[in-house]
LUMKOL-294312 format. One line per 10 residues: number of its first residue (from 1); for each residue x, y, z of C-alpha. Coordinates in Angstrom, 1 decimal. Layout:
BEGIN
NUM	X,Y,Z; ...
END
This chain:
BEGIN
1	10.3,124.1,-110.0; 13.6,122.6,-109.8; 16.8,122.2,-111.3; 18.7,119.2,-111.4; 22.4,120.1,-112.1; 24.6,116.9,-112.9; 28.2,117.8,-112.2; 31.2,117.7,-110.8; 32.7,118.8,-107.4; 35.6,120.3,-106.7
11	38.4,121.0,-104.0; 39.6,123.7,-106.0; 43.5,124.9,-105.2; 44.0,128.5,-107.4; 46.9,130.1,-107.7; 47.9,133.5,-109.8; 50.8,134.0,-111.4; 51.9,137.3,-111.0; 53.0,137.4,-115.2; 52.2,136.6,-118.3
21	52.5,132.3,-119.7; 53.6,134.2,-123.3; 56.2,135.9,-121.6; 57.7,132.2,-120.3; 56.3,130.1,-122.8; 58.7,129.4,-126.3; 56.6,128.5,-129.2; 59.1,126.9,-131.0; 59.7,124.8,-128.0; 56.3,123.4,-127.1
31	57.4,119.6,-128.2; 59.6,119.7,-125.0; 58.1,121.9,-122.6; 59.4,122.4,-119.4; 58.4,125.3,-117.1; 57.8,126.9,-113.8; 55.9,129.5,-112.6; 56.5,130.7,-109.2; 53.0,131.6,-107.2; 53.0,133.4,-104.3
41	49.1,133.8,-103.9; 47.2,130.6,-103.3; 43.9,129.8,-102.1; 41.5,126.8,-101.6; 37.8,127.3,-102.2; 34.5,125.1,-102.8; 34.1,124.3,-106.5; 33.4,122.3,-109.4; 30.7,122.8,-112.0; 27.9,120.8,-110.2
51	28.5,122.5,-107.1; 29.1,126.0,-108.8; 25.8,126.2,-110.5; 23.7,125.3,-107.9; 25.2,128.3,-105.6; 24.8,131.0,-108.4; 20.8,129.5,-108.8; 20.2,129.7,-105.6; 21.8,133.2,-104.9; 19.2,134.1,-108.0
61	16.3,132.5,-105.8; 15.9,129.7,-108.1; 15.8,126.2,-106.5; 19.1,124.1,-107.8; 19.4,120.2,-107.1; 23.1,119.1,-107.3; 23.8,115.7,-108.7; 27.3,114.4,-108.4; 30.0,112.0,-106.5; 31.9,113.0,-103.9
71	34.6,111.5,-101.8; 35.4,110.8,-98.0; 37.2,114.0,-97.6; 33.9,116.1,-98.5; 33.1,117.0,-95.1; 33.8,120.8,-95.2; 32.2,121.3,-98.8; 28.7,119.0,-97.0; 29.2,121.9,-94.0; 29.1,124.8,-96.7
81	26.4,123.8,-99.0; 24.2,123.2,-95.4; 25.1,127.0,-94.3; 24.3,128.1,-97.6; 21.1,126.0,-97.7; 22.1,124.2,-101.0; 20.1,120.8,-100.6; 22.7,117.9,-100.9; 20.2,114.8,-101.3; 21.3,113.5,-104.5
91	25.5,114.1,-103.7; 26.6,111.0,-102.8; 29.9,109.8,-101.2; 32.0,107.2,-103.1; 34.4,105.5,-100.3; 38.0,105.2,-100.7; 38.2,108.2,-103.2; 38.8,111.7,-103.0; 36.2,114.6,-104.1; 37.8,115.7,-107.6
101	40.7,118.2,-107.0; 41.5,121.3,-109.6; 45.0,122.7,-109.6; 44.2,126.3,-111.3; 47.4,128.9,-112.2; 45.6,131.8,-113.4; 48.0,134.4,-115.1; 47.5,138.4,-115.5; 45.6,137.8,-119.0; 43.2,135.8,-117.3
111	44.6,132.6,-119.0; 44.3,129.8,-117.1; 46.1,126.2,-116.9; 44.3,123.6,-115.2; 45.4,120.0,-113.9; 42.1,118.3,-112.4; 42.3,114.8,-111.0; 38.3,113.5,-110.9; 38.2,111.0,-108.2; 35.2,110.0,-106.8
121	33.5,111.7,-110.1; 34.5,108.4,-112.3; 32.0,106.9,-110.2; 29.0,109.7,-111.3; 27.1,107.0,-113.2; 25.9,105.3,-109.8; 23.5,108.2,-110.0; 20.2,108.1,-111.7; 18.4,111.2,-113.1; 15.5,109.4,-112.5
131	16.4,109.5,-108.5; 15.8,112.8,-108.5; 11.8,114.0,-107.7; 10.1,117.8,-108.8; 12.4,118.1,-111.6; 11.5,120.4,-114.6; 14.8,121.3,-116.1; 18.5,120.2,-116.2; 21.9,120.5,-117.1; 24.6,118.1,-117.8
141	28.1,119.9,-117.1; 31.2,118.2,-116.5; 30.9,115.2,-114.5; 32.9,111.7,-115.5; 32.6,110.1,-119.1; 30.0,107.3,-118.1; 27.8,109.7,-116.2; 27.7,112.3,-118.7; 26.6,109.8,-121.5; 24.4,107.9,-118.8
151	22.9,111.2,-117.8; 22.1,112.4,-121.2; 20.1,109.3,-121.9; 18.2,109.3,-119.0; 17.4,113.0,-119.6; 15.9,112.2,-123.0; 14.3,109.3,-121.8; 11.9,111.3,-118.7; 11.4,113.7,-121.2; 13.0,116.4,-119.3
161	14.5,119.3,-120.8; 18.4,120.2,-120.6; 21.4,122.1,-121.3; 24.3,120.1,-122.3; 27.3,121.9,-121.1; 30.4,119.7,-122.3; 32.9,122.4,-120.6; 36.5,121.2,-119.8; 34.4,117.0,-120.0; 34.6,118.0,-124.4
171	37.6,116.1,-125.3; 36.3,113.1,-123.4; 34.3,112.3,-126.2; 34.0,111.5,-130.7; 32.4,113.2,-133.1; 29.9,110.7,-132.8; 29.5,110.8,-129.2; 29.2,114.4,-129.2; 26.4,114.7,-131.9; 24.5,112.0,-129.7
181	24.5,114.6,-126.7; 23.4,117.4,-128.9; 20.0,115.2,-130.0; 19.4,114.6,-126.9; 19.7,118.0,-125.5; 17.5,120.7,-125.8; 19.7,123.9,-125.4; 24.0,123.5,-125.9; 26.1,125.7,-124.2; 29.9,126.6,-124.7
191	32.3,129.6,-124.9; 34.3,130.0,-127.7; 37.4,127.8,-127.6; 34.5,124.8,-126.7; 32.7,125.5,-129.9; 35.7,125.5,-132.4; 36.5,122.0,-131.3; 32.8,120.9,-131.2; 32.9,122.3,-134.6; 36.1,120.5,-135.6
201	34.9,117.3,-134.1; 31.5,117.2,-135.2; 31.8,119.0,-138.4; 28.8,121.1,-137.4; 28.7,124.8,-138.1; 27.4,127.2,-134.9; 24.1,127.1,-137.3; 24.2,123.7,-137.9; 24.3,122.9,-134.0; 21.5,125.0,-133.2
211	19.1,123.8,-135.8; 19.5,120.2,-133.9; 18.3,122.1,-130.5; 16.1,124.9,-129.2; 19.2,127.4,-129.0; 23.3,127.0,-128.8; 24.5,129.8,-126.2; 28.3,130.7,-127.3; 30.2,132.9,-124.4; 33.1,135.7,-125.6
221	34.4,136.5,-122.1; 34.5,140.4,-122.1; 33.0,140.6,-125.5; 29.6,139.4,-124.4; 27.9,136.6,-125.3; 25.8,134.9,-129.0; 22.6,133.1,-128.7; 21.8,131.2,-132.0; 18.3,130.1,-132.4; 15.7,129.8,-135.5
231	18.1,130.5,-137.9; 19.4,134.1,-136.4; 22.0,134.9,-133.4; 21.1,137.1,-130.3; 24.0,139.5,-129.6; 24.4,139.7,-125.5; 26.4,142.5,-124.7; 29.2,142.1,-121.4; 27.7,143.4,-118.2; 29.9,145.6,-116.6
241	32.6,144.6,-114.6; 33.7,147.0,-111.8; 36.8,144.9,-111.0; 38.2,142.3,-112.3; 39.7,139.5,-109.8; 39.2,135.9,-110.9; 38.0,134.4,-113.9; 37.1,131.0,-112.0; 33.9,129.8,-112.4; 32.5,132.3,-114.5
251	30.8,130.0,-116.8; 29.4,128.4,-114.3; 27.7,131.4,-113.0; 26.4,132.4,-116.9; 25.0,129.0,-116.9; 23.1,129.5,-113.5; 21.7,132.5,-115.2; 20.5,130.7,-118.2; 19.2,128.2,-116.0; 17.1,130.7,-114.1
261	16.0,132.3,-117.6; 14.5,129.1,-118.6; 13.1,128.3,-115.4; 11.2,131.6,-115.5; 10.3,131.2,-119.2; 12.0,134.6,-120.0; 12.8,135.7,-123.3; 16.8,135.3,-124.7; 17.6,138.6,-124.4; 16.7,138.7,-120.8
271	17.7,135.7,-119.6; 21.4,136.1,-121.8; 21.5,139.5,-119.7; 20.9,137.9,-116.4; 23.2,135.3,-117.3; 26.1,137.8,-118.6; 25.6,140.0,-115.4; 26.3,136.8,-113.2; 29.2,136.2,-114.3; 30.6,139.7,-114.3
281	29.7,139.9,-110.3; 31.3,136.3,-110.3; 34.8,137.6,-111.4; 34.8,141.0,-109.4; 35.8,138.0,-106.4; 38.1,135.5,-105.8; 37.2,132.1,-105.8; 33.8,130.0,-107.5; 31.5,130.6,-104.2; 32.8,133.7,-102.4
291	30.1,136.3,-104.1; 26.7,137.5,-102.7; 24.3,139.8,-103.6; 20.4,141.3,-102.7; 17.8,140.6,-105.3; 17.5,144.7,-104.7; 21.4,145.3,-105.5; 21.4,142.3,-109.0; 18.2,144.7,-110.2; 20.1,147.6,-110.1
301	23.2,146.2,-111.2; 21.2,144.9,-114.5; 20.2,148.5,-114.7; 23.0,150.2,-115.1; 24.4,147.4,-117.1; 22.3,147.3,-120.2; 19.8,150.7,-119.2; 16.8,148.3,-118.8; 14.4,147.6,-116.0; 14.8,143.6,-114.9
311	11.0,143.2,-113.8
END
């Protein structure tokens, strides 16, 4: 089985702020805002959701199929995924553009501001889902507007199942648009902040959202995770973090988890586990793509997470 993962990819440029934004941030002044925060660390890594996904799923064993644009300067991120062994067949270069490009200042909360310029991902909707062969699940995570809505359709319409994922792509869209995507979808997934403004925009309670699909997965950082489905909510408990380094990318690595769940037609509770315990190893390192682990060493740590036995 496959996963087809409609995304984005990323150069993605992170830097930490050795502070607090609070500290330099006036609330009375926010009409005319003008800071600077000085960061001394800085880093580059491989990212963006597409590409993020598909490394935690394959690091689980599960067998991911990237879908996105890239542009002419992707050579490095190609040489990656091919070391890695992430197939590439359905990333495809747009000429003249750039690959998308995050600028990430993380401060010492784990608060993050983010300037992301998309380039070659405005072009996503020259992909087809329908391009794509083997595919029994997908997910539809930030990508540009015309892909994510062409994407969604041509989901429904091969009849294959889905997680929409609206991420940091959210404001992009209406109320209207964004109750379209939740039809269409089978399973919605969003942390916290996402779902009070898919509430506000759609007028949807968390309830309301997840009677339209099979489940609405809702991520609390360090508080765990809610899984609403048939009229109750699954409470996922945090897996524990030994130490915490970067907060980049870890909802893409919960999502590989879910994916994997599904895949493997586990139960919630396990597959919101898995999915939880990804994205603690995901922020014990810097970076969206610099973690590894045995399927020996994830067993154990799911152990001594949540005192169960991950068969």
């Amino acid at each position: 089985m496959s996963a087809l993962i409609c995304g984005s990819f990323a150069y993605d440029t992170i830097m930490v702020f050795q502070d607090k934004f609070k500290n330099h941030i006036l609330p009375d002044k926010v009409h005319m805002l003008n800071v600077s925060f000085y960061v001394p660390d800085m880093r580059r890594e491989f990212g963006g959701c597409a590409g993020n996904i598909a490394y935690n799923l394959h690091l689980l064993g599960g067998k991911p199929l990237p879908m996105g644009t890239v542009g002419s300067d992707f050579g490095p991120y190609a040489e990656w995924m091919d070391r890695v062994g992430i197939d590439r067949t359905y990333v495809t270069v747009a000429d003249g553009r750039y690959t998308g490009q995050a600028y990430i200042t993380t401060d010492l909360d784990d608060n993050q501001i983010t300037a992301f310029h998309p380039g070659a991902m405005d072009a996503s909707h020259q992909n087809r889902v329908s391009d794509a062969a083997g595919v029994s699940i997908g997910i539809l995570s930030p990508d540009g507007r015309q892909g994510m809505l062409d994407h969604a359709s041509q989901f429904a319409d091969a009849g294959i199942p889905f997680i929409f994922d609206p991420g940091q792509g959210l404001p992009m869209f209406d109320g209207d648009e964004l109750k379209r995507f939740i039809d269409k979808a089978t399973w919605v997934s969003v942390n916290d902040y996402e779902l009070q403004m898919l509430q506000e925009r759609t007028g949807l309670s968390p309830h309301e959202i997840a009677e339209r699909v099979e489940a609405l997965v809702v991520t609390l950082g360090a508080e765990g995770s809610h899984i609403y489905k048939d009229e109750h909510r699954i409470d996922i408990p945090a897996a524990t973090v030994r130490e915490l380094s970067d907060p980049t990318g870890c909802g893409d690595a919960y999502r590989a988890g879910l994916l994997f769940g599904l895949m493997n037609e586990l139960d919630w509770e396990t597959t919101g586990r898995i999915a939880a315990l990804m994205g603690a190893i995901k922020i014990e390192q810097h970076g969206t793509q610099n973690h590894s682990f045995t399927q020996d060493v994830f067993r154990a740590r799911y152990r001594e997470s949540f005192g169960q036995t991950l068969l």
